[in-house]
N, C-alpha and C positions, 0 to 999 in steps of 0.2 A: 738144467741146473742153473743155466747162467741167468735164466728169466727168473729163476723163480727166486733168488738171490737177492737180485736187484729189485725186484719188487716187495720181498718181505724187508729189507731194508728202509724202504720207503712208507711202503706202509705200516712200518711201527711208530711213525711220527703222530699215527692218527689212534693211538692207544694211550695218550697223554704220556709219553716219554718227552723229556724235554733235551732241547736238542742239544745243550754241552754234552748230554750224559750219550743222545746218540752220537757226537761226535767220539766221547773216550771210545766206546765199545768199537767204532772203525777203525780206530787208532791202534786197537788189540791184533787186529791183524798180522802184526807182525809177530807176534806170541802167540798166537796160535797158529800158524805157520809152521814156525819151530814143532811144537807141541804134537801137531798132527805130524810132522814130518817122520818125528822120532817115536812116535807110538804105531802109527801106521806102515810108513816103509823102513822103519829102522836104522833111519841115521843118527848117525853122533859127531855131537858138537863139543869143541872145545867149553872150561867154564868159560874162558873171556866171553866166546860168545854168548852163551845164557846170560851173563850178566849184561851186555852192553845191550842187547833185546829188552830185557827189566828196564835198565836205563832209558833208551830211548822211549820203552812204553809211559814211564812214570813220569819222563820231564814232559812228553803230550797232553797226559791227565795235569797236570800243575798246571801248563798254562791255559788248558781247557778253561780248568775250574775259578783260576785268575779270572780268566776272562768273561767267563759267566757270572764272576760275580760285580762286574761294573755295570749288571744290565744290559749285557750286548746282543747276542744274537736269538737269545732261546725264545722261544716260541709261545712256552708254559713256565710257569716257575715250579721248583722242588712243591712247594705247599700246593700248589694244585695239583700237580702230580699224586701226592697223596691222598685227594680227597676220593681219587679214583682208583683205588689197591689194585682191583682184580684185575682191569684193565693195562692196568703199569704192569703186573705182573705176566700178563701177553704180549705186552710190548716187548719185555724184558727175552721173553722167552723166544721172541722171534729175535731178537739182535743176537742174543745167544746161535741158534739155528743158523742165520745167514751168515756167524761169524765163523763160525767151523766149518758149515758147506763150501764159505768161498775158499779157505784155506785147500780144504779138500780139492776144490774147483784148480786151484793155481796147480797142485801137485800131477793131478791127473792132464792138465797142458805140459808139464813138463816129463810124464811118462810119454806120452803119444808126442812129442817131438823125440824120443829117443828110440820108439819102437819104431817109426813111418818115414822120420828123418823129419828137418824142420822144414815146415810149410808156414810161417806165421801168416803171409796176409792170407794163405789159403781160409787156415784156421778163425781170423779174426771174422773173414766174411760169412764163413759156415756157423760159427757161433753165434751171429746177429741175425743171420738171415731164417734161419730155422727157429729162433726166439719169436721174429717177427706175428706170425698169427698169433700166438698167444694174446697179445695185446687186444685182441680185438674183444676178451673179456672185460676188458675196461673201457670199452668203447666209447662209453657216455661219458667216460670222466676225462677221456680226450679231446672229446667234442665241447664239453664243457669249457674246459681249459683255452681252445681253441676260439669261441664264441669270447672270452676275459683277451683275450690276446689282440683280437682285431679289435675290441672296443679299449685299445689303447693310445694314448695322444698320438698323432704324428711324426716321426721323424722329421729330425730338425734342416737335416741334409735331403732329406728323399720326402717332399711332400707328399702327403696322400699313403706313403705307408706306414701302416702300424707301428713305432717303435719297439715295442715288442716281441714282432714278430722277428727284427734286425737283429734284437739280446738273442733269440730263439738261434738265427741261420747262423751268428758269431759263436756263438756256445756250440752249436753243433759242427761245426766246423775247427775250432780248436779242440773237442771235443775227439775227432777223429784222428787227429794228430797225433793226442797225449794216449789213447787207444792203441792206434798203430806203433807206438813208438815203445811201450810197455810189453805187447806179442811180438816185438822185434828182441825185446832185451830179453823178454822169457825163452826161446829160442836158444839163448847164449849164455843165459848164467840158470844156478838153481833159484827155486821155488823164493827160497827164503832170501835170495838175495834182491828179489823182485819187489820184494813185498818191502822191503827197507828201501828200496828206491822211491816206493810208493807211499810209504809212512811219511819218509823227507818230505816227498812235493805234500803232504796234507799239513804237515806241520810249518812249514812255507808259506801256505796260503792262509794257513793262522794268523801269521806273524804280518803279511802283507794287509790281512785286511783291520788287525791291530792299528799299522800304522795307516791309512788309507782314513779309515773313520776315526782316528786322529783320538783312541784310546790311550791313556797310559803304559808305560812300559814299566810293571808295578818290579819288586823285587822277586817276586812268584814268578812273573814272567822272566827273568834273569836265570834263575832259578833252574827253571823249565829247560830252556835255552842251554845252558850247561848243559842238562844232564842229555840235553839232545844229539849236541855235540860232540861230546865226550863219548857217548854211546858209540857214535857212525863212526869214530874214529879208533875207538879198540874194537869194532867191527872189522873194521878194515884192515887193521893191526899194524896202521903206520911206525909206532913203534918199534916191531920187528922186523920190521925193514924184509929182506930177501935172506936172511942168516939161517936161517933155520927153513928146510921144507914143512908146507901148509901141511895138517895131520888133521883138516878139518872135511864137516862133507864125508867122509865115508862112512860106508854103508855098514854097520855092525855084522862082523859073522856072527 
């Protein structure tokens, strides 16, 4: 499930989705999180929390959309997107798919940490390593990829290697990090409070690479930002301080 997740994610880019609109739809993850939680294993959640989920979901969409619309990172525009219905609508239906399998995916890590006890690095490395063949159906578009990678300039510091391949070992290597550190924290909190871990850092690297390419910081994006904040925070329900015992997270008889 975990391969097959990450790959229909990616490969919905190649269905003329364009990519703000794949970014909301990864952004949903934290609502459908909730959503599968409480249809599937039947937990209940405070309203705060429903609403501060909506919140955070809908200030990600605002500055998505802000930001897609200064021309920034999408790939395809809306109108070509359209000129290709049926395929947008495969797109659409695999973002769907991988957005509920992964929700599904985070829930069933945190049953088998409750049934086996917690094993996270066991789990992270049995979940990538058993992924690993599968790959080998895209074998060409590895090789491919691989063949664009060495015929990259130089490295400014390490003559003679690809800098490419340098973006490649740094990405996979922080890469591993932010992996291990996510099956560390899924181990110790639920499903859903993972996934709002993991909405944050996306909506972070929004906002970093806003400022980075030295975009405007329009009123949408303010906007967005409130309602993101605001969200994480009657998440958290700093407001109620310790006064009252948590009545959230349990399971419905």
């Amino acid at each position: 499930m975990f391969f097959t997740v990450n790959v229909v994610n990616n490969q919905a880019l190649n269905f003329h989705v364009p990519v703000p609109l794949h970014i909301i739809f990864r952004s949903g993850s934290l609502l459908a999180t909730l959503l599968v939680s409480v249809f599937l294993i039947g937990k209940s959640y405070s309203i705060r929390k429903y609403l501060s989920v909506f919140a955070i979901t809908l200030g990600i969409v605002v500055c998505t959309l802000a930001t897609s619309a200064q021309g920034g990172d999408s790939s395809l525009s809306y109108e070509e997107a359209s000129k290709h219905y049926k395929e947008w609508s495969i797109g659409i239906a695999m973002l769907t798919f991988a957005l509920l399998a992964s929700a599904y995916l985070a829930i069933c890590q945190q049953q088998m940490y409750e049934a086996y006890g917690k094993h996270p690095d066991e789990a992270m490395f049995i979940t990538h390593f058993v992924s690993l063949p599968f790959f080998l159906i895209m074998g060409g578009d590895i090789a491919s990829a691989a063949q664009k990678l060495s015929a990259s300039a130089p490295y400014s510091i390490l003559p003679g290697v690809p800098s490419l391949w340098v973006d490649l070992a740094a990405s996979c290597l922080l890469q591993y990090y932010c992996i291990k550190f996510v099956y560390q924290l899924n181990s110790r909190v639920d499903s859903l409070t993972v996934t709002l871990v993991v909405t944050l850092r996306k909506f972070l690297s929004l906002i970093v690479s806003i400022v980075y390419f030295k975009n405007p910081f329009t009123a949408q994006h303010w906007l967005g930002a409130v309602l993101v904040f605001a969200g994480t925070l009657a998440f958290a329900d700093i407001w109620g301080g310790n006064a009252a015992p948590k009545k959230d997270d349990k399971k419905s008889q």
